[in-house]
N, CA and C of each residue as an Amber inpcrd file, in Angstrom:
protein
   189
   0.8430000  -1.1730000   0.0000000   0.0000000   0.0000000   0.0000000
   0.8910000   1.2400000   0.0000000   0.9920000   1.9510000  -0.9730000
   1.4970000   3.4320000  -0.7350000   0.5980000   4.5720000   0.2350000
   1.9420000   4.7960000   0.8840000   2.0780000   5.8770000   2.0140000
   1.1540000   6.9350000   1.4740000   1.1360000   6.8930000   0.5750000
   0.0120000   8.4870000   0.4490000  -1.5410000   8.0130000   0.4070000
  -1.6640000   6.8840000   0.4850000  -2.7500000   6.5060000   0.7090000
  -3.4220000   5.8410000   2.1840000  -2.6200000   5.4040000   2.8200000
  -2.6270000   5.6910000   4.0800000  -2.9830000   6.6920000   5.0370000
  -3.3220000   6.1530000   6.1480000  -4.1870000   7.2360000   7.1960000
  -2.9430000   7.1940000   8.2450000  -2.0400000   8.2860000   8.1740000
  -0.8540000   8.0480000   8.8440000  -0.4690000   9.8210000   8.9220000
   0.3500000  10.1870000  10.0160000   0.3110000  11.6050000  10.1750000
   0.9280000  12.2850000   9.0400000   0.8350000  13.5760000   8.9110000
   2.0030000  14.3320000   8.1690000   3.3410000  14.2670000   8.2690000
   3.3860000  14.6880000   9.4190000   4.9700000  14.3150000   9.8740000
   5.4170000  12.8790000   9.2650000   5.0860000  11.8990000  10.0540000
   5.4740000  10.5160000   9.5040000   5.7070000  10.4660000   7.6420000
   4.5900000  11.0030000   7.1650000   4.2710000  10.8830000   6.0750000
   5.4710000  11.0340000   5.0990000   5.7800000  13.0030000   6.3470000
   7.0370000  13.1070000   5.1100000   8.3830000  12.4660000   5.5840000
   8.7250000  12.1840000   6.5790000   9.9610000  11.2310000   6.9770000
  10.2460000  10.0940000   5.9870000   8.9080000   9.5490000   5.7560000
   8.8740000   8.4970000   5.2050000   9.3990000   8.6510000   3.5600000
   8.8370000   9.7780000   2.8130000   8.7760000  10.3770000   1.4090000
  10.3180000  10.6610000   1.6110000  11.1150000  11.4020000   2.7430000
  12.1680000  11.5430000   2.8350000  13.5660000  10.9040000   2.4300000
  12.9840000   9.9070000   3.1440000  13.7450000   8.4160000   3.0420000
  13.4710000   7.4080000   1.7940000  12.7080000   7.8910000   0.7350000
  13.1180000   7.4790000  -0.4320000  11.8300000   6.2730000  -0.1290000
  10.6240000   6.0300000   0.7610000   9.7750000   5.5280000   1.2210000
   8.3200000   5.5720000  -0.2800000   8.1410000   4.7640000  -0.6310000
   6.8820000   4.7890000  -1.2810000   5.5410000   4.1310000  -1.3070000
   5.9980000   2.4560000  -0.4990000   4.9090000   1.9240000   0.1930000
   4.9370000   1.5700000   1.3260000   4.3380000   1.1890000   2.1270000
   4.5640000   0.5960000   3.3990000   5.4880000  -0.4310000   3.0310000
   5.3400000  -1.4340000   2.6500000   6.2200000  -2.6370000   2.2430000
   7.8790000  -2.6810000   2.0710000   8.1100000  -1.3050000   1.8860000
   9.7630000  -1.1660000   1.3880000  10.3860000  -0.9520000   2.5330000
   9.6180000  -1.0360000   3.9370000   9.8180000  -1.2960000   5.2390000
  10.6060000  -2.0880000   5.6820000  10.2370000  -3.1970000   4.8020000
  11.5280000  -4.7420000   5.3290000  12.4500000  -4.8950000   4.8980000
  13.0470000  -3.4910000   4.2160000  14.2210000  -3.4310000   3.3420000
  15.2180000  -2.3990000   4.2660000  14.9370000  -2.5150000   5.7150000
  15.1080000  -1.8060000   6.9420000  15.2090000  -2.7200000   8.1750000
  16.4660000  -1.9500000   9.1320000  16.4160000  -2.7770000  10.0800000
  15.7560000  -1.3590000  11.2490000  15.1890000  -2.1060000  12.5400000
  15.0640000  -0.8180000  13.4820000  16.3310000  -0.1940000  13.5640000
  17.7720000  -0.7780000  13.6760000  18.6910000   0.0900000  13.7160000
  18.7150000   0.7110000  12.9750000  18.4620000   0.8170000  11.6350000
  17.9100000   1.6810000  10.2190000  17.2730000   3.3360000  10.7420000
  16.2770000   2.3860000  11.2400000  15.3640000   3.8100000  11.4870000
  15.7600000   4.7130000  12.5520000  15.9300000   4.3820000  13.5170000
  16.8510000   4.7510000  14.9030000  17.7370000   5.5620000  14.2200000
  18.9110000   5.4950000  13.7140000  19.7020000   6.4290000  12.8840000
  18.7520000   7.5260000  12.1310000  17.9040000   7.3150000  11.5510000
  17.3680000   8.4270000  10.8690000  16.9770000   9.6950000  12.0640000
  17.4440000  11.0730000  11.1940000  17.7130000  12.0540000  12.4260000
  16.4970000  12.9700000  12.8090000  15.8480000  12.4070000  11.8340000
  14.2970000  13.3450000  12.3430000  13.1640000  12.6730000  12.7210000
  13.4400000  11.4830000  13.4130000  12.3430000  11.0350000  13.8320000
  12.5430000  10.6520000  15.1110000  11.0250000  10.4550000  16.0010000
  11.0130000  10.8080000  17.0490000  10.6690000   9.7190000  18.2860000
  10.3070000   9.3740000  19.2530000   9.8440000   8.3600000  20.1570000
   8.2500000   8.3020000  19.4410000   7.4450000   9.4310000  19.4180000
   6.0230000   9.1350000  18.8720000   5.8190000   9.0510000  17.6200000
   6.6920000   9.7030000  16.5510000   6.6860000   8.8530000  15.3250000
   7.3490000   7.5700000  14.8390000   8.0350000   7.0580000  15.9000000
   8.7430000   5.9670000  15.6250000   7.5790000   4.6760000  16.0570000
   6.7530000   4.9930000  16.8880000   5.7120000   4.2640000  17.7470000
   4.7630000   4.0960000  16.7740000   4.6300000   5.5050000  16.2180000
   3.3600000   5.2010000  14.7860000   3.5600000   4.5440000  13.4180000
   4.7740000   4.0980000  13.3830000   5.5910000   3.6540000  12.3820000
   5.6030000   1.9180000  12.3760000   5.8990000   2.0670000  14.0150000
   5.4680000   0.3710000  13.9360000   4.0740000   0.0260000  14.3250000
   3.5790000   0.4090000  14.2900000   1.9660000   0.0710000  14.5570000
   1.6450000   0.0290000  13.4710000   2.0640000   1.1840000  12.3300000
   1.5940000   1.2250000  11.2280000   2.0890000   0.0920000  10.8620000
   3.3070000  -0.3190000  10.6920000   3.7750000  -1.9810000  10.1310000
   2.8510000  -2.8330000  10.7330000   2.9530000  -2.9780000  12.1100000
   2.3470000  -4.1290000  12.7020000   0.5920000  -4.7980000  11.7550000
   0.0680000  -3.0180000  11.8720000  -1.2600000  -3.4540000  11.3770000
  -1.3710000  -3.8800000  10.4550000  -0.4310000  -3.8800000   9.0100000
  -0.2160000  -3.7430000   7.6000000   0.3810000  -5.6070000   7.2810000
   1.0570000  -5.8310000   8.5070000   1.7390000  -7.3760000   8.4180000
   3.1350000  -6.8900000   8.2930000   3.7330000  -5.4700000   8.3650000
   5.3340000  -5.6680000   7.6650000   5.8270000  -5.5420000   8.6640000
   7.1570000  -6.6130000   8.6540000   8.0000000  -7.0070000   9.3610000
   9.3090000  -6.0390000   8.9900000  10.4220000  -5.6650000   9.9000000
  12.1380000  -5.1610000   9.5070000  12.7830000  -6.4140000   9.0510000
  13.6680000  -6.0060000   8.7800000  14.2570000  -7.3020000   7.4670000
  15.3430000  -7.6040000   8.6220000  15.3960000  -9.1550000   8.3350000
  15.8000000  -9.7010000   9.3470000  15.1090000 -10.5890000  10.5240000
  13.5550000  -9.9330000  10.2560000  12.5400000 -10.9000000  11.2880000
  11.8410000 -11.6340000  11.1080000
C-alpha cells in the first residue's frame, strides 16, 4: 500500500517520502537500527511507524 494513501500523520508521512519511502512494504528493506539512525524522527513517530507496520503485516528485514 502506498504511504500516500494511508491514514498516517504528516509528519510521519514526510519522513517516510524523505527516506526514499513509497509503500509501506519497502519497510523490510530496513532494520530498526535503520530507522533509529534516521535524524528526524522521534519516540512518537517511531511508535506510529510500527503500529503502522504491525497493522499492515510488515516485518524489519531480518525478522
Amino acid at each position: 500500500m502506498k504511504i500516500s494513501e494511508m491514514n498516517i500523520s504528516v509528519r510521519l508521512y514526510a519522513i517516510l517520502h524523505k527516506h526514499g519511502i513509497e509503500a509501506i512494504e519497502d519497510m523490510s528493506n530496513y532494520t530498526p537500527d535503520d530507522i533509529i539512525r534516521w535524524k528526524d524522527i522521534g519516540r512518537r513517530t517511531l511508535e506510529e511507524l510500527l503500529s503502522t507496520m504491525k497493522s499492515n503485516g510488515i516485518k524489519f528485514k531480518g525478522e
